[in-house]
N, CA, C and O of each residue as an XYZ file, in Angstrom:
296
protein
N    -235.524    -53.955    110.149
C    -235.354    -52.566    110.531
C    -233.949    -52.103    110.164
O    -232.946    -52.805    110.295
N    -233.969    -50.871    109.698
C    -232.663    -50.381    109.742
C    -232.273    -49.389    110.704
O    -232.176    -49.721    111.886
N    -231.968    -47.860    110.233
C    -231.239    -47.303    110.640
C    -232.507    -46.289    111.316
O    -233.341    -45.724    110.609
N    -232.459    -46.188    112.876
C    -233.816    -45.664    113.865
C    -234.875    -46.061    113.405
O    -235.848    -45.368    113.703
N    -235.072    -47.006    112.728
C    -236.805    -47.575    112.836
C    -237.204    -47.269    111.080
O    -238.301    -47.456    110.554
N    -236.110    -46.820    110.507
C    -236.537    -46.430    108.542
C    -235.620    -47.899    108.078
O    -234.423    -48.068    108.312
N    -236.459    -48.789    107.429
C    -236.445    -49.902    106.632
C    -235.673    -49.921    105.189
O    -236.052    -49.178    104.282
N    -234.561    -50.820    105.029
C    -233.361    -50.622    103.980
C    -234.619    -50.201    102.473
O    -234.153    -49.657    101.471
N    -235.818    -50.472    102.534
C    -236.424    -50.140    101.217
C    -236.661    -48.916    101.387
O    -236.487    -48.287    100.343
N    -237.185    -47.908    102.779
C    -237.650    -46.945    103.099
C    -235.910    -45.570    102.381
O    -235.979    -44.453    101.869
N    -234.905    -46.276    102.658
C    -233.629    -45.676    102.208
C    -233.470    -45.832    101.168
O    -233.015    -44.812    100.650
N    -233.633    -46.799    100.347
C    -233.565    -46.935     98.982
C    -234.632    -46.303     97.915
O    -234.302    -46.172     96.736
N    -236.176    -45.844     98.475
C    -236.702    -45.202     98.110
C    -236.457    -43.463     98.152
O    -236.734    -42.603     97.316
N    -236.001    -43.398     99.117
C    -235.367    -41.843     99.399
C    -233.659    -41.924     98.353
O    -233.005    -40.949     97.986
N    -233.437    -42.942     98.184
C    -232.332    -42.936     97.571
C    -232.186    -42.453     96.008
O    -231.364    -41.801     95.365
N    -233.741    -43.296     95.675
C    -233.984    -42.981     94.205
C    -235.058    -41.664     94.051
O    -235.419    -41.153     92.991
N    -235.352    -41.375     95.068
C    -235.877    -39.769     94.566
C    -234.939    -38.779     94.567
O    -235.289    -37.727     94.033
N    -233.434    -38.858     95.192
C    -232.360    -37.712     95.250
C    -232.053    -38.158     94.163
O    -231.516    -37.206     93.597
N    -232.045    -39.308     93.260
C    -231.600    -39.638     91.919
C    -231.891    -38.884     91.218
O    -231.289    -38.215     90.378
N    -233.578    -39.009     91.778
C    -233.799    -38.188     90.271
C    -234.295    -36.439     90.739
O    -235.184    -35.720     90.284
N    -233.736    -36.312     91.336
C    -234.389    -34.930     91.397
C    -232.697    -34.104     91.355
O    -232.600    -33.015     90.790
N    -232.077    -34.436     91.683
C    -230.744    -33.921     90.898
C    -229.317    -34.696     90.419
O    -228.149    -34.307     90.399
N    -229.912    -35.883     90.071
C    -229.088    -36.481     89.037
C    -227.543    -36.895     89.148
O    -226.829    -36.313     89.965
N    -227.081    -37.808     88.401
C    -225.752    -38.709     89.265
C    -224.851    -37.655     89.184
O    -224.098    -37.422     90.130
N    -224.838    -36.996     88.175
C    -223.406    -36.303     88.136
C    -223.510    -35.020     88.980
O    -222.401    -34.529     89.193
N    -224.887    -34.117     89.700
C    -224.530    -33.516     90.711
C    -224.128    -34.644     92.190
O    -223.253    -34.573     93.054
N    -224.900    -35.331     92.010
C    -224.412    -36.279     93.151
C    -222.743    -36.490     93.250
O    -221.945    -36.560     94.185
N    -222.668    -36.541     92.124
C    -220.912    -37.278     92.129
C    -220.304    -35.764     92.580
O    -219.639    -35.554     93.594
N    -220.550    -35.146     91.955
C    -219.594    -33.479     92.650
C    -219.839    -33.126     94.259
O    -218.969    -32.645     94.985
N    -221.143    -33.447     94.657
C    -221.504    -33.253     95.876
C    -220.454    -34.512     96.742
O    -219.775    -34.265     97.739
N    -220.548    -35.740     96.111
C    -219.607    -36.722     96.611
C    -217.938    -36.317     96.701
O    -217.136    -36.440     97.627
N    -217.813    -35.856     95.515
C    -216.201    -35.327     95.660
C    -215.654    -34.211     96.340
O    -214.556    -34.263     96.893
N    -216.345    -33.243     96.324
C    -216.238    -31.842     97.232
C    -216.285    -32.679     98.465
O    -215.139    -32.871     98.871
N    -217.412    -33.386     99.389
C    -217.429    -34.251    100.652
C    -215.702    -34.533    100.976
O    -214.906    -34.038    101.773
N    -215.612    -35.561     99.942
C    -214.005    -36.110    100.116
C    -212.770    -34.949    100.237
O    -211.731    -35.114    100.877
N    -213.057    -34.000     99.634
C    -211.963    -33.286     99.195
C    -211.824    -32.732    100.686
O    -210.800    -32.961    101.330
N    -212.981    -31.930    101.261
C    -212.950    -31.008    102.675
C    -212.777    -31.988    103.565
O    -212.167    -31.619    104.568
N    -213.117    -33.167    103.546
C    -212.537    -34.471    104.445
C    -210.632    -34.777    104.145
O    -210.044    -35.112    105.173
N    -210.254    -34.732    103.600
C    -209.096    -35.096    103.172
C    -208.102    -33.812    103.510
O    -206.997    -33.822    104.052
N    -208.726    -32.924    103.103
C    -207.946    -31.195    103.746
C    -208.290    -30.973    105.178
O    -207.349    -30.434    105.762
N    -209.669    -31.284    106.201
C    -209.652    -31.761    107.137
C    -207.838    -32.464    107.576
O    -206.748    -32.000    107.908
N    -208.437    -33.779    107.313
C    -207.189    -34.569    108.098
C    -205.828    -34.240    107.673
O    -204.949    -34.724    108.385
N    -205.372    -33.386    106.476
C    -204.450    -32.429    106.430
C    -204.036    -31.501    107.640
O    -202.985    -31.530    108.280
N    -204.816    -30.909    107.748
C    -204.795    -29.502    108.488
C    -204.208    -30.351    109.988
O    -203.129    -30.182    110.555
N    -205.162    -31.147    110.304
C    -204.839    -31.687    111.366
C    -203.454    -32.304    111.781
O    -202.930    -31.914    112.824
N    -202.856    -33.239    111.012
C    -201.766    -33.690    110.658
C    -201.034    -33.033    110.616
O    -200.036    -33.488    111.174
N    -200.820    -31.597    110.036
C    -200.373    -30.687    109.829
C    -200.091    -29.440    111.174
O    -199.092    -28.766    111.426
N    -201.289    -29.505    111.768
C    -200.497    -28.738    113.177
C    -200.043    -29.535    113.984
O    -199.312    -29.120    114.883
N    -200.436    -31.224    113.843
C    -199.850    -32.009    115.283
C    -198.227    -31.688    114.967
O    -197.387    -31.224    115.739
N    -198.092    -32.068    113.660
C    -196.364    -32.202    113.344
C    -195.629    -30.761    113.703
O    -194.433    -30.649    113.975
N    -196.758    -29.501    113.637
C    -196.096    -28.417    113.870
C    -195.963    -28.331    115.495
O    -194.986    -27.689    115.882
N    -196.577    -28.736    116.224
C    -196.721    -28.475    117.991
C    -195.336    -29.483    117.919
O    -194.181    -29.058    117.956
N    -195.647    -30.604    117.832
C    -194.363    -31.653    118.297
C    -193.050    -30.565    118.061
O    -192.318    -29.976    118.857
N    -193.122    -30.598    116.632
C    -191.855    -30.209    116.557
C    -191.378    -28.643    117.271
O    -190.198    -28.422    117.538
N    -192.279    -27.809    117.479
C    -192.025    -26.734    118.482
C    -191.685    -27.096    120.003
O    -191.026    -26.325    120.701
N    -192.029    -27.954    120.332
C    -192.049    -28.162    121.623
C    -190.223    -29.235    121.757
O    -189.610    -29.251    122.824
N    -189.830    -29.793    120.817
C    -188.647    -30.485    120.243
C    -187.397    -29.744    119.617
O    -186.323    -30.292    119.370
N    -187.695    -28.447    119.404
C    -186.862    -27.580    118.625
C    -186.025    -26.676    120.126
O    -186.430    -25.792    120.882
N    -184.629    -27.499    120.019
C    -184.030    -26.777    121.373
C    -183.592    -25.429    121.297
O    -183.220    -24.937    122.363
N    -183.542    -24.536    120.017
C    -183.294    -22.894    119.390
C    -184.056    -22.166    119.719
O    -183.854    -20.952    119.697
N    -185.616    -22.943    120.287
C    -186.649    -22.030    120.747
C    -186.508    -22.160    122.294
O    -186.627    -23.198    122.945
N    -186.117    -20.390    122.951
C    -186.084    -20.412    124.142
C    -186.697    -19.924    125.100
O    -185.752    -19.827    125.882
N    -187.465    -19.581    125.586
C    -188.641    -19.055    126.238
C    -187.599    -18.276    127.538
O    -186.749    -18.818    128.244
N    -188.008    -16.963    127.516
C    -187.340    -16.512    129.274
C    -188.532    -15.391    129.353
O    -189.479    -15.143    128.607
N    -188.006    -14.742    130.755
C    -189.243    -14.257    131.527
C    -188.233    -12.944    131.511
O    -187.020    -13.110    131.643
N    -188.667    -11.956    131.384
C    -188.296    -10.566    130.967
C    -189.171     -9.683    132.571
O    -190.305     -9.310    132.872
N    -188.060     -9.699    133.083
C    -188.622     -8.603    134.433
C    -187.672     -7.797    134.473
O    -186.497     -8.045    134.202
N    -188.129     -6.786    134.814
C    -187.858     -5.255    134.803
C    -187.395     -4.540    136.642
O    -188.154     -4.406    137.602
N    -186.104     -4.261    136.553
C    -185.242     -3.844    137.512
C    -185.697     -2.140    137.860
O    -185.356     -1.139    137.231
N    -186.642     -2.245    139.173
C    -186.402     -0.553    139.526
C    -185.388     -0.052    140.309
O    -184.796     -0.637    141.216
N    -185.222      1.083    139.898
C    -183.994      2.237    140.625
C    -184.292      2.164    141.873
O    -185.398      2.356    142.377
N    -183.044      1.810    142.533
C    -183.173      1.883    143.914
C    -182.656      3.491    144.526
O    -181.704      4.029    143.959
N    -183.225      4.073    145.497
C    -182.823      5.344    145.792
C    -182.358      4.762    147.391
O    -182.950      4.024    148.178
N    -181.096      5.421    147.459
C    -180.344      4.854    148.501
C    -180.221      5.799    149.422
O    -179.599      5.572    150.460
């Protein structure tokens, strides 16, 4: 048995009908586009952790609370 109850021949038969019904070299583009949005994925990601850290690390950034003084009538 393999993978939920479909048999490594049952995959290998489904394997060779995507063969041939659109052929290695769409396969291979469909394979590389996969990688590419996987790889810009874990970019992006990588890419805001380093941006949060370093915001939260950057002592120039100062956060204050802006309240507003009413006229006192005396």
């Amino acid at each position: 048995m393999g993978f939920g109850g479909i048999s490594i021949w049952s995959l290998l038969l489904i394997l060779a009908i995507v063969i041939l019904l659109f052929g290695t070299k769409k396969l291979r583009n469909v394979g590389a586009d996969l990688g590419g949005a996987i790889k810009s994925f874990k970019k992006s990601v990588k890419d805001e952790k380093t941006t949060k850290e370093t915001k939260d690390a950057d002592p120039s950034i100062i956060e204050a609370k802006v309240t507003e003084e009413k006229d006192k009538v005396s």
